[in-house]
N, C-alpha and C positions, 0 to 999 in steps of 0.2 A: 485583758488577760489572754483573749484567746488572738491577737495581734502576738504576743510574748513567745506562747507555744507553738504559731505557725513559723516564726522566727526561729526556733530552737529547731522547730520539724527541718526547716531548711536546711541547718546547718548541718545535722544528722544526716540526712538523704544528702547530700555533697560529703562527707566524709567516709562514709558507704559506697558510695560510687569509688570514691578514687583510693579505697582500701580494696576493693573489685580490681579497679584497674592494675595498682600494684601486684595482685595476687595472680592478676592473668599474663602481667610484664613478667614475671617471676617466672611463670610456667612455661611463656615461651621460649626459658632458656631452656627448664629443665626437660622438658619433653626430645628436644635435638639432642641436648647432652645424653640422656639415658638413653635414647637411640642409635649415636654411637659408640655407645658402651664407657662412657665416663663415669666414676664412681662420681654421687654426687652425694656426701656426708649428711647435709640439712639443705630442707627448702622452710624459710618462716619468713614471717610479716611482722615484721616490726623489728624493734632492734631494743637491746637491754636484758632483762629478767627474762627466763622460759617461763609463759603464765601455762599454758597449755600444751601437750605435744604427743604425739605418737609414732611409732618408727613400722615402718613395712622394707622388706626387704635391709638393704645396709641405707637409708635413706630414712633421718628425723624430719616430723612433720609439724610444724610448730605456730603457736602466735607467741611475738612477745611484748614486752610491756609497754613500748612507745613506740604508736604506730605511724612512724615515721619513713616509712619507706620499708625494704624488705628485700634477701638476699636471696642466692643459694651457692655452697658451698661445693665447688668442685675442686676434687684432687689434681694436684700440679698444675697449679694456675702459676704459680715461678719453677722454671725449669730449673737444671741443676747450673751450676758456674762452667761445667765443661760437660760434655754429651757423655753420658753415661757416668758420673760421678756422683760426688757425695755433696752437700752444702759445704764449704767452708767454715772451721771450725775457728781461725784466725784473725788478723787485721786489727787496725789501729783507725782511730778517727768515727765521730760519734756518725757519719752518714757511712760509713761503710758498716758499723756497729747494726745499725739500724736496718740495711740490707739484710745482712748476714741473719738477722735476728731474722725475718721476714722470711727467709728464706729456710731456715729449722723449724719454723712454726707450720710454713708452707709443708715440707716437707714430713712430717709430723702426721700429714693427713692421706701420705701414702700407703699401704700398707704394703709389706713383705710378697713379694710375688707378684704384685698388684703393679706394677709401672704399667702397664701396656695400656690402663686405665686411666691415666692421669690426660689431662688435657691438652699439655702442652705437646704429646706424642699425636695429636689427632696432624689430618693433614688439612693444608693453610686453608680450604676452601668448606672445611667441616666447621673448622672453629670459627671462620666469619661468620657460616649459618647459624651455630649457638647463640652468639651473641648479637647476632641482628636478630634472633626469636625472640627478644624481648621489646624491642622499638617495633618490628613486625607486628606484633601482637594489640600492641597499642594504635596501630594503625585500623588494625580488625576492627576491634572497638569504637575507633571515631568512625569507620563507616558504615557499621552497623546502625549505631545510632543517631547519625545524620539522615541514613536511610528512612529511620523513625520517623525522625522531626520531619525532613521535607516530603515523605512520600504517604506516612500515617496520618500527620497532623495538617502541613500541609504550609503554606508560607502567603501570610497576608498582601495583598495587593488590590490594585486600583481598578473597579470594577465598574461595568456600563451604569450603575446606578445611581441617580439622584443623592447625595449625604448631606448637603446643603443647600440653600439658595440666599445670596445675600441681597439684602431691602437696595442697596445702591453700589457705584462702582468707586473705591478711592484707587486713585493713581499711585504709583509708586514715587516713595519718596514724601509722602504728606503725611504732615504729624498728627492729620485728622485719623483717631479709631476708632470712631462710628459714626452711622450716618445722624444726619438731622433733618429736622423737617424741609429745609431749602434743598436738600437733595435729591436728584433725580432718581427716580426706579432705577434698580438693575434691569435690562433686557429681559432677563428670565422672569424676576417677581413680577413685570408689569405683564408677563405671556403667560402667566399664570401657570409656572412650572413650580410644582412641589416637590418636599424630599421622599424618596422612595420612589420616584417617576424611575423607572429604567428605560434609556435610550433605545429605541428602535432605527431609527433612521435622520438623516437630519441630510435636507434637501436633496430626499429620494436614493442616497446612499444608505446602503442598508451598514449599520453599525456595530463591531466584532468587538472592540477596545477603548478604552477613555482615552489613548493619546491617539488614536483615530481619531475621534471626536474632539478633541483639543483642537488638531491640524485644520480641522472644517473651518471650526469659529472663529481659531484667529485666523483666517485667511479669509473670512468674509464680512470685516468690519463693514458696517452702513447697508448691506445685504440681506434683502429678508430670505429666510430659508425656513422651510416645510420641517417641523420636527414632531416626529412620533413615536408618544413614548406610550410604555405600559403601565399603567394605574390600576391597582385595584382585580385583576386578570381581563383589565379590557384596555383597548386600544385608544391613545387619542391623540387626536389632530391638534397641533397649536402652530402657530406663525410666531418667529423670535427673529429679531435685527441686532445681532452681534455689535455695541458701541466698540470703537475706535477709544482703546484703554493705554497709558503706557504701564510697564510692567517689568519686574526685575528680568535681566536674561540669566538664566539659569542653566548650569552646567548638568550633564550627563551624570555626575554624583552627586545631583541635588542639590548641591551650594551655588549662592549667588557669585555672578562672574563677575572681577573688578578688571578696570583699564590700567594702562601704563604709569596712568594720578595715582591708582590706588582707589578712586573713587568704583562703586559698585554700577553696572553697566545697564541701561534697559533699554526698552524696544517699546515701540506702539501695532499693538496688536487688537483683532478683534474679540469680546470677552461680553460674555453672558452674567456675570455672575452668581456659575455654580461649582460646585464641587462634589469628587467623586468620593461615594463608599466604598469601603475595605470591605473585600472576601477573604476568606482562607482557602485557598486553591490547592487540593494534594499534586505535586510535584512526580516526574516521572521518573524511571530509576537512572535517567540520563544525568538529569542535576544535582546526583551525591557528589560522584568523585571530583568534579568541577569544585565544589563548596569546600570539599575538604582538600584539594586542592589551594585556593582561596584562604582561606583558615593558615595553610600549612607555610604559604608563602608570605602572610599576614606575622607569624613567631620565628620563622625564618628571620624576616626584616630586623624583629623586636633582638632578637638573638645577635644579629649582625651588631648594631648599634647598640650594645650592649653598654660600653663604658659609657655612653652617653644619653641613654635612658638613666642608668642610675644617679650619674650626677645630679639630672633633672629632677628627680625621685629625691637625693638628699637635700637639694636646694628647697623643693617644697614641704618637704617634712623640716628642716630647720628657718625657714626663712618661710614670706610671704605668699609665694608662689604657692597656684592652683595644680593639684597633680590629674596627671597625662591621664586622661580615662581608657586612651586604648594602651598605656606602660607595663611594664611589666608588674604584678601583684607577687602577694605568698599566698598560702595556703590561708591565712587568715580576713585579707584580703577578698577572695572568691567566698569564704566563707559566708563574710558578711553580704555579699552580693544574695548568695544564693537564699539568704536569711530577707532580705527583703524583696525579693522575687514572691514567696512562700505566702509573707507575710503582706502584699499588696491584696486587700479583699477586692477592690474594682474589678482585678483582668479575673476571668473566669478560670475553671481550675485547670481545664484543658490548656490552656494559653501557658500557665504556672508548670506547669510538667512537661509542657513543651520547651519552657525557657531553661530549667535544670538541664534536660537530655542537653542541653545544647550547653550550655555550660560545660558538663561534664564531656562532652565529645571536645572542645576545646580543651580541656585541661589533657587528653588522651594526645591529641596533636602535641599539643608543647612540649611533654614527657617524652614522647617519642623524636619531637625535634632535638629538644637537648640531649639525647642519652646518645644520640648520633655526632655530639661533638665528639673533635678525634684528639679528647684529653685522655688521660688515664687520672681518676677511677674510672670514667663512664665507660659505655660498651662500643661507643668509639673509638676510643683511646685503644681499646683492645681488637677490636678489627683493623686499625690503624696500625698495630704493632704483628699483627699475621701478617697482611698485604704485604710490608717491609718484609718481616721473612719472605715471603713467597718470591719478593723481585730479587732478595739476595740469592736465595737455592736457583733461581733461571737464572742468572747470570752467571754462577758457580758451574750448572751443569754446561750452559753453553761457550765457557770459556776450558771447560776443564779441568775446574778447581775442586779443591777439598771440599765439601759440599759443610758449609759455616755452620747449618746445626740450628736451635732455636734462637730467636730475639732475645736478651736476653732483658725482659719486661721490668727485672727488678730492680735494674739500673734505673728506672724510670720511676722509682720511690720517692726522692725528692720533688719530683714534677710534682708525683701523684700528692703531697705532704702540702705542695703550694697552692693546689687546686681546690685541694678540701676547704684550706684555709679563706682562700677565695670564695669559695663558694659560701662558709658557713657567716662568713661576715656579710656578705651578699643579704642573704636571708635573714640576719637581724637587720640588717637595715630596710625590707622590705615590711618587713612585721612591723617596725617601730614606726614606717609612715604607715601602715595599712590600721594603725592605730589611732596615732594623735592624730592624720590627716587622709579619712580615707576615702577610696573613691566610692561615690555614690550613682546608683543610678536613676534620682532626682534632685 
């Protein structure tokens, strides 16, 4: 039972966060917009039914019923058909229908006197900042709280101490997984190294790091070398002769390194057999923007390879195949992550609230990576449709032309019609494998 409710806490605290993060993506449009004097009708969270709301100034403040993301409402987000005109009241054909409609509705939310207000009057390099205030803001957020994780809590690593010692040495490649009695000591257990020994020195080099000390021993196979560790707050002296082991070669990200066969590669090195313990090391404020860096070029990638992640993703969810653990998810997806994160009693609770924040700084990255596609609806699409103004007006003033006026955004209805589309099939196909086949983190 209390596995159930740690699992439900998780999923709670993950949907809290990123009901936060919407609400702050939200604010960072509306704070630029009210600053340049845009009327902005409603800011709410959620979308559907008003369950909640209040109005300050000309500006409703609201939740609503499905909290699935979250808008705000700014006047003349479609300019008129021609500079200083009226919507079009005319036309044939259901995509011009559909403009036109869009454009009365738009219009609907100007008020009388009130043009100088709307947003399409801002100039090009006001309204990019409206609309990057809200992938902005979600950046705040992921480095805020990578800040947390790496500099509060702090990021496990390979520390000068004893974690193991193994009874004998198997070579790489032998289908032997424990020792037997016909097998020789390892170096260490025969030198009488225990776990929790932390290295001090090892043949009179005083020792800073375990792949320091890695470097030593395989470079001293057959070698006896002077090793002083710290036991107990006291010092002691032992003698260890590194054997001549062979051993996977292992790459810079941790995976074993295969040849040109395909077959996995190794080496004969000298080897003690022992192994280092994990510390949690708080990190300096150098190593945020690097990670979220990292992170940001990580959904970067996923985003690029987008049609080809999903395939992947349908192929596993309908057929055989295992799905991608680092693929793209939904929201239901992460959920369940976050739900057995919560719910692991092993990792301490510290570890569990470090692994959310981080979660949640990731979900802040990818919101903010996507909203920077230069589709329309997202808030790319619409900095994407300023800019274009902006290179037509310098072109027009440096040619000496009529100066062309606004983008005119609502020709870009059908896009926007396709993307939705896109997108909404997208996300039932993520939910329907984050279902029958989801990723787990065991």
């Amino acid at each position: 039972m209390e596995t159930v409710l740690l699992y439900v806490l998780g999923v709670v605290i993950l949907a809290l966060g990123l009901l936060i993060s919407i609400a702050l993506h939200e604010l960072g449009h509306l704070i630029p917009a009210k600053a340049f004097g845009v009327r902005v009708g409603q800011y709410m969270i959620g979308f559907g039914k008003t369950l909640w709301s209040f109005t300050r100034g000309d500006t409703e403040y609201g939740i609503k019923a499905v909290p699935l993301g979250g808008y705000i409402s700014m006047a003349g987000m479609l300019p008129p058909e021609k500079e200083g005109g009226k919507p079009r009241a005319g036309g044939t054909g259901f995509m011009e229908t559909l403009i036109q409609d869009a454009r009365l509705s738009d219009a609907e939310k100007v008020e009388a006197g009130q043009e100088h207000r709307t947003f399409y009057n801002l100039a090009v390099w006001k309204r990019v900042i409206v609309m990057l205030g809200g992938p902005f803001m979600n950046l705040v957020i992921a480095v805020v709280l990578y800040a947390i994780v790496l500099c509060g809590f702090g990021v496990a690593q390979l520390s000068t101490t004893i974690g193991g010692v193994s009874e004998c040495l198997i070579p790489a490649g032998s289908s032997q997984s424990s020792c037997t009695a016909s097998d020789q000591k390892a170096p260490a257990a025969e030198a009488g190294v225990l776990p929790g020994d932390k290295i001090l020195s090892i043949g009179g080099e005083a020792i800073s790091s375990w792949e320091q000390a890695t470097s030593i021993i395989q470079a001293s196979a057959g070698k006896a070398l002077a090793l002083e560790v710290e036991r107990n707050g006291s010092t002691v002296q032992l003698s260890v002769t590194p054997a001549l082991t062979e051993r996977y070669v292992v790459g810079q990200d941790g995976k074993i390194q295969t040849g040109s066969d395909g077959k996995s590669l190794t080496e004969e090195v000298g080897m003690l057999g022992i192994s280092s313990a994990y510390e949690v090391v708080p990190q300096p404020l150098t190593a945020v923007l690097p990670a979220v860096g990292a992170n940001t070029a990580a959904i970067v990638g996923i985003v690029a390879n987008l049609p080809q992640k999903l395939y992947q993703v349908a192929e596993a969810a309908f057929g055989p195949q295992e799905r991608d653990p680092n693929g793209p998810m939904s929201v239901v997806g992460v959920g369940r992550i976050a739900g057995e994160i919560t719910s692991l009693n092993t990792l301490p609770v510290a570890e569990r609230v470090q692994s959310i924040l981080s979660v949640i700084a990731s979900l802040n990255v990818a919101l903010m990576v996507f909203n920077l596609i230069p589709l329309m609806p997202l808030d790319g699409g619409h900095v994407a449709g300023a800019l274009w103004e902006g290179i037509r007006r310098f072109f027009a003033k440096l040619f000496k032309r009529k100066d062309p006026g606004p983008v005119d955004v609502a020709r870009l209805l059908p896009v926007t019609m396709v993307v939705v589309v896109v997108l909404g099939a997208m996300s039932l196909l993520l939910i329907y494998a984050d279902i029958v086949k989801p990723v787990s983190l065991f």
